[in-house]
Phi, psi and omega in degrees: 000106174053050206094335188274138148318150160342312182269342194261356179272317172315278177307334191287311182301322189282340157244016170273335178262013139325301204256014159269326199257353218276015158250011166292271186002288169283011159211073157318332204263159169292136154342299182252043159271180158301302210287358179287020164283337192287351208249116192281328154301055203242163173319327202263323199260352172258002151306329200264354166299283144334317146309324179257014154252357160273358211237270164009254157033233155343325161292305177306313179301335174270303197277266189341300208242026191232308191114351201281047137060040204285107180267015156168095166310310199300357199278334189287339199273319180335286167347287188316301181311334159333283178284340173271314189305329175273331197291306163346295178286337166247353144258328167157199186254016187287135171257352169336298164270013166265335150333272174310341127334312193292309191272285208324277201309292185331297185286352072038282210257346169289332189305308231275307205283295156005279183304333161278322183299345174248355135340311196217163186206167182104228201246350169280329172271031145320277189304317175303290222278309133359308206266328158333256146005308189270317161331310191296313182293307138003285186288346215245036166253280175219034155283314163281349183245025171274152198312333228271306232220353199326121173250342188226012187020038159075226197264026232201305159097140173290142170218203179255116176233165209305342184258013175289154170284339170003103192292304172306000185315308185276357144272053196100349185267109222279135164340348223198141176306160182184144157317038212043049165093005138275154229262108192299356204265339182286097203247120164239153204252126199228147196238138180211076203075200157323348202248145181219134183232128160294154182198088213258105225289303186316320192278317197288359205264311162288319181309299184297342145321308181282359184292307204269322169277354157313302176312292219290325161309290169278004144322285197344295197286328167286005175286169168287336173301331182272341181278352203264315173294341149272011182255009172280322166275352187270277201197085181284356155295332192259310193301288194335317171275030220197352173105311226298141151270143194240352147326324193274333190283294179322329169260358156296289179344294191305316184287322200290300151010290186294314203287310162303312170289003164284295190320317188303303159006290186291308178305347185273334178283332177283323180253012175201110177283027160208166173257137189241168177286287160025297208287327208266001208275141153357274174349288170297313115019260190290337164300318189276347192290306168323304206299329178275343178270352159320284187304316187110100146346132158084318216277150172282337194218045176279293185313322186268336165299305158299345167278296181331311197281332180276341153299336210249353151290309174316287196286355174243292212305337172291355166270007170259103182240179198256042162295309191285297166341311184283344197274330173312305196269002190312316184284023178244195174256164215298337211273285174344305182310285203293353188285305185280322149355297182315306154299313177292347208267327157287021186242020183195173198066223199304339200263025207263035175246356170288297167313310177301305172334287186298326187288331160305308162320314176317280170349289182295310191288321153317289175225084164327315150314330177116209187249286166349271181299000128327295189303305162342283164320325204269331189289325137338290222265319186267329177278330176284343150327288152341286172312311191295317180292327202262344189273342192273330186300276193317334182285298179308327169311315231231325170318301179282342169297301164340274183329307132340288151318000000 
């Protein structure tokens, strides 16, 4: 299917009928239960779910397949964002060209930083790509936000205002990000019992964006390009010696990287229209770095586990303070209550970066692989079951045959 192998077609279905379905999916619990705090499906949080799995994405290709360590990516998500808010202010809301904005000035400015930053590799191309980053967030804090010229208007974050030029405006063109005039803001709601399922133009307008860049990952990683970039991660001194340069593949690799994390950029400015200096800080950086190694480095569908799983850690378990903890545990007796309460509490609200913390730690020691090799182990583990059972079938077969005999 459009190239792909069996398995790999295979995973492609599987996460495309994830990410169709992902408002069943993501709201198990009844509305007016307890339990609809766990429950994920609402627009804004399974938006920033496919966005932060193209950034996720786009990472892995460079780190999965090079080895090459970037601390900061975030400066490329910024851009983008960047770059769709002015495409807002001077043509109008459609988002299509602020998108495709985003990844050009993005791979544009990875090209840049690229050619010096893969100079050097190991933990000095870290540190550059670091010091890069933090540069950007600067300028665009406060070098960039001077009256004369303002492109990122500081810390205040670029949006849209009534005296922008946008041109198309005064043709028809709506107030609001929109689709060729359908509205991303635009939700319809399906009641089903207890249950309400959302259903949002903005998400699905990124979920099939992330549909296509998943694919384009895997083409990548099953290409002779990807094969040329994992011997750039095996022992890229011995590729070197063998004549090849391996420099022009690490720095296709790094643009490509970048343009996903543009892109990712641009879909967060198409569904909340504006951009902060923020999107550009360390911290995010280090985030997408977490999401992939979580999910599992190298892995095809690792990165998007690990963006999933640490958004939807920000967004729920950081809304459990401890009204709701006394509202759980209400049936036990007072003492018993405030006891656990007492435990559970740092580790959720304001504290829920402990638990991402501890989880991480679980992770790196356990399993290395990630949530990918979890999965793996458990699956392993249910076929040697299997096994153990059709070999235990067969010995009685042959037992009662014996017998029979």
């Amino acid at each position: 299917m459009f190239g792909l192998n069996k398995k790999d077609t295979t995973l492609f279905l599987i996460v495309t009928v994830l990410v169709v379905f992902a408002p069943f999916f993501l709201n198990p619990f009844p509305a007016d239960s307890g339990l609809a705090q766990f429950n994920a499906g609402y627009p804004d949080l399974m938006q920033k779910f496919v966005i932060f799995g193209i950034f996720a994405i786009g990472f892995n290709i460079l780190f999965g397949l090079t080895g090459y360590l970037s601390f900061g990516h975030a400066a490329f998500l910024g851009v983008g964002s960047y770059s769709c808010v002015w495409m807002f202010k001077l043509l109008g809301y459609n988002v299509i060209p602020g998108i495709l904005l985003a990844i050009v000035v993005s791979a544009v400015f990875a090209l840049l930083i690229g050619l010096v930053s893969l100079r050097r590799s190991g933990i000095y191309f870290s540190i550059l790509t670091l010091a890069f980053a933090q540069m950007s967030f600067a300028l665009a804090y406060s070098v960039l936000s001077n009256p004369s010229f303002n492109l990122t208007n500081g810390e205040t974050g670029l949006q849209v205002y009534s005296n922008d030029p946008q041109i198309f405006h005064g043709l028809g063109d709506p107030n609001f990000p929109h689709l060729f005039g359908l509205s991303l803001r635009e939700t319809e709601t399906l009641n089903l019992g207890a249950w309400a399922f959302q259903f949002n133009v903005g998400y699905y307008m990124c979920a099939f964006i992330m549909l296509i860049a998943f694919f384009v990952m895997i083409r990548i990683f099953r290409s002779p390009f990807g094969m040329m970039l994992r011997a750039v991660k095996s022992n890229q001194q011995r590729m070197n010696y063998t004549g090849l340069n391996s420099r022009p593949y690490t720095l296709a690799a790094f643009v490509i990287s970048g343009m996903y994390a543009g892109l990712a950029g641009g879909l967060l400015s198409a569904v909340d229209p504006l951009a902060g200096a923020e999107r550009m800080q360390w911290t995010a950086s280090g985030e997408v770095v977490l999401m992939t190694i979580l999910g599992g480095a190298g892995t095809l569908i690792g990165p998007i586990l690990g963006a999933g799983l640490i958004k939807y850690s920000e967004n729920i378990f950081s809304k459990i303070n401890g009204s709701v903890l006394h509202q759980w545990f209400s049936f036990l007796p007072d003492g018993l209550e405030d006891f656990i309460v007492a435990i559970i509490y740092p580790f959720v609200g304001k504290g829920w970066h402990l638990t991402l913390g501890l989880l991480f730690m679980l992770v790196v020691i356990f399993l290395p692989g990630g949530l990918v090799e979890g999965g793996q182990r458990i699956g392993r583990l249910f076929r040697r079951r299997d096994r153990n059972s059709s070999d235990a079938e067969l010995d009685a077969a042959n037992q009662r045959q014996a017998a029979a005999e």
